[in-house]
Every structure is written in structure tokens, then in C-alpha cells.
C-alpha positions, 0 to 999 in steps of 0.5 A, spaced: 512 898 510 514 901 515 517 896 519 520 892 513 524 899 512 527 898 520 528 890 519 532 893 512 536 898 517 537 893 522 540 888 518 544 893 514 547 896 521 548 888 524 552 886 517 556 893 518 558 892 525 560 884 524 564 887 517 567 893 522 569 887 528 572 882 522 577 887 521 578 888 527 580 882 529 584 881 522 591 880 520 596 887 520 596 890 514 601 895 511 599 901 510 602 909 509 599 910 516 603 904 519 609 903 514 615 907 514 617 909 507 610 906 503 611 911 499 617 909 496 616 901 495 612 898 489 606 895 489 609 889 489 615 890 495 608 892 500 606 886 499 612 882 501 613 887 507 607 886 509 607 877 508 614 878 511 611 882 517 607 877 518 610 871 518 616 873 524 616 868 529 621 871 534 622 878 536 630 877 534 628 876 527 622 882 526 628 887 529 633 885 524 628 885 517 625 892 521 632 896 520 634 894 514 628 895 512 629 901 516 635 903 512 633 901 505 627 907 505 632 913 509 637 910 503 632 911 498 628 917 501 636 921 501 637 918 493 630 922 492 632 928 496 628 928 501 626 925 508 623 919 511 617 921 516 619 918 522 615 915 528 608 910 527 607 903 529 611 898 532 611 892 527 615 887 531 610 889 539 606 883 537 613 879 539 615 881 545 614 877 552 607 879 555 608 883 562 
């Protein structure tokens, strides 16, 4: 019985750490932690921006959605009165030239 329960855990552990390695090596994913404005987008618009952001192929690009998505969320943040949380990840990081 006892080793049946280890086995189980032992299993459960493998199972956990190979869900936690896939999602690591996964695609970006938009988020409120790496998003700028994610809580003044719908539903609807987080999933495009993140497709968008996936789909760049050069670093021009990904700079050019990256300000004007930039400049939609301060617009709609100073329409709401309130400020745009600053800083976070670099989307377009992926694209530039290794050194």
C-alpha cells in the first residue's frame, strides 16, 4: 500500500513538473503583468494583441503596433481619468539581433 501511494506521488510530481517545463517553453502570453492597459482592453481585443504580438516577424514592426498600442491605452486611461501603469516587459525583445 505504501509503495502504491509513493509510486502515485511520484507520478503526480513527474506530471507536474513536465506541465510546469511546457509552459515555460510555450508561446508569450498577454497578461495584466506584462500588458500595458490589459485592463482597459476587452476580452476580445486581449486576444488580438496578443496573436499580433506573436505574429511579428521584424523588430520595425513589433515597435510601430508596440506605440500605437502604447498610445490607444494613455488615451483611454486620460478618458477614464486615471494613469497608465508604466513599465513591464519588452514585447518586441524577442526580435532584436543577438549580441
Amino acid at each position: 500500500m505504501r509503495s502504491h501511494w509513493l509510486l502515485m506521488t511520484l507520478f503526480s510530481s513527474l506530471l507536474l513538473a513536465a506541465a510546469f517545463a511546457a509552459e515555460a517553453r510555450g508561446p508569450w502570453r498577454a497578461s495584466e503583468d506584462n500588458t500595458r492597459g490589459w485592463q482597459l482592453m476587452t476580452p476580445e481585443e486581449r486576444v488580438e494583441h496578443q496573436a499580433r504580438v506573436r505574429g511579428f516577424k521584424t523588430l520595425d514592426e513589433c515597435r510601430t503596433y508596440q506605440q500605437e498600442h502604447h498610445r490607444e491605452m494613455e488615451q483611454r486611461a486620460r478618458a477614464r481619468g486615471s494613469a497608465l501603469p508604466s513599465g513591464g516587459r519588452d514585447i518586441c525583445d524577442h526580435l532584436k539581433p543577438a549580441s
